[in-house]
C-alpha positions in Angstrom: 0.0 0.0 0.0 2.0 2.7 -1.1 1.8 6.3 0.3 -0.4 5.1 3.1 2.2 5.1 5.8 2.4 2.3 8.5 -0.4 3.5 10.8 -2.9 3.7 7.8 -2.2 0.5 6.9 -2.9 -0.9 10.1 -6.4 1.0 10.1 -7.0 0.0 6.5 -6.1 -4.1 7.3 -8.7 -3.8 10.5 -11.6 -2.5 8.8 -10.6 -4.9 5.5 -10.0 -7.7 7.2 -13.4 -6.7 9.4 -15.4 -6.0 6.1 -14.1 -10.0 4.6 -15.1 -11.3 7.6 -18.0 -10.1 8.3 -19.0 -10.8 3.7 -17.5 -14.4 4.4 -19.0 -15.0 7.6 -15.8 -16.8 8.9 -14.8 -16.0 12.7 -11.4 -15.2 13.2 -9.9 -13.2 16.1 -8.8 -8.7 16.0 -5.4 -9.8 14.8 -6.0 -11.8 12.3 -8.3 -9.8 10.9 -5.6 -7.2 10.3 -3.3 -9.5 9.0 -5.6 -10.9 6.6 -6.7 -7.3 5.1 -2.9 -6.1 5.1 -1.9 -9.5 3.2 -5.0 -9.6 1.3 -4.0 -6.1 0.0 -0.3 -7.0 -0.5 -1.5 -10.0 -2.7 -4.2 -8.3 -4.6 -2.1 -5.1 -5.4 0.9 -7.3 -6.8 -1.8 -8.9 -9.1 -3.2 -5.7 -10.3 0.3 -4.1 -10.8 1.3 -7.0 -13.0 -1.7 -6.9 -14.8 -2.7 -3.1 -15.5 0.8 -2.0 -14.3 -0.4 0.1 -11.4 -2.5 -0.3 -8.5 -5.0 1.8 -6.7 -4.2 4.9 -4.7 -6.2 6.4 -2.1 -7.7 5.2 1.2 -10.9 4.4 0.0 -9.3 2.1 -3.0 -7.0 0.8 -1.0 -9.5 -0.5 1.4 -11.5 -2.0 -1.7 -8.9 -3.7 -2.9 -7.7 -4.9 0.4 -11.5 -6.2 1.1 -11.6 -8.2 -2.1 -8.3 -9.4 -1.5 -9.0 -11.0 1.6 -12.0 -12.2 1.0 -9.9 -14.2 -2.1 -7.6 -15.4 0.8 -10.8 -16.9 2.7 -11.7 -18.7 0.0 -8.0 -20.1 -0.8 -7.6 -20.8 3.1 -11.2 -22.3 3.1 -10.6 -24.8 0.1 -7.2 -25.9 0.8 -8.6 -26.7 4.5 -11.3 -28.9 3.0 -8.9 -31.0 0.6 -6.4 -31.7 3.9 
């Protein structure tokens, strides 16, 4: 998340990682809520940027993208669980 700075990150992963869970309906703890929006907005802005060759700017993108991004880590999480 570039530009955001370390604290808006944090704030950004929380309410991403709050918005996924709360769209997926999974129950996961404060912490890992952050960590999922903050990776799921790592993984989803390395996708765009190799695809369009930028990524989002701005809070309110950023939080999109982080959202969308964890919700796609859910999933992954949720289907790998199922074949183990």
């Amino acid at each position: 998340m570039t530009g955001i700075g370390w604290i808006g990150t944090l704030i950004i992963g929380a309410l991403a990682g709050w918005i996924a869970e709360t769209i997926m309906k999974s129950n996961t703890g404060l912490l890992f809520s952050i960590v999922l929006g903050i990776l799921g907005a790592v993984v989803l802005n390395a996708a765009l940027f190799a695809v369009f060759g930028t990524t989002l700017g701005g809070w309110i993108r950023q939080l999109i993208v982080a959202a969308a991004g964890a919700c796609l880590l859910i999933v992954a999480v949720r289907s790998i669980g199922r074949k183990a």
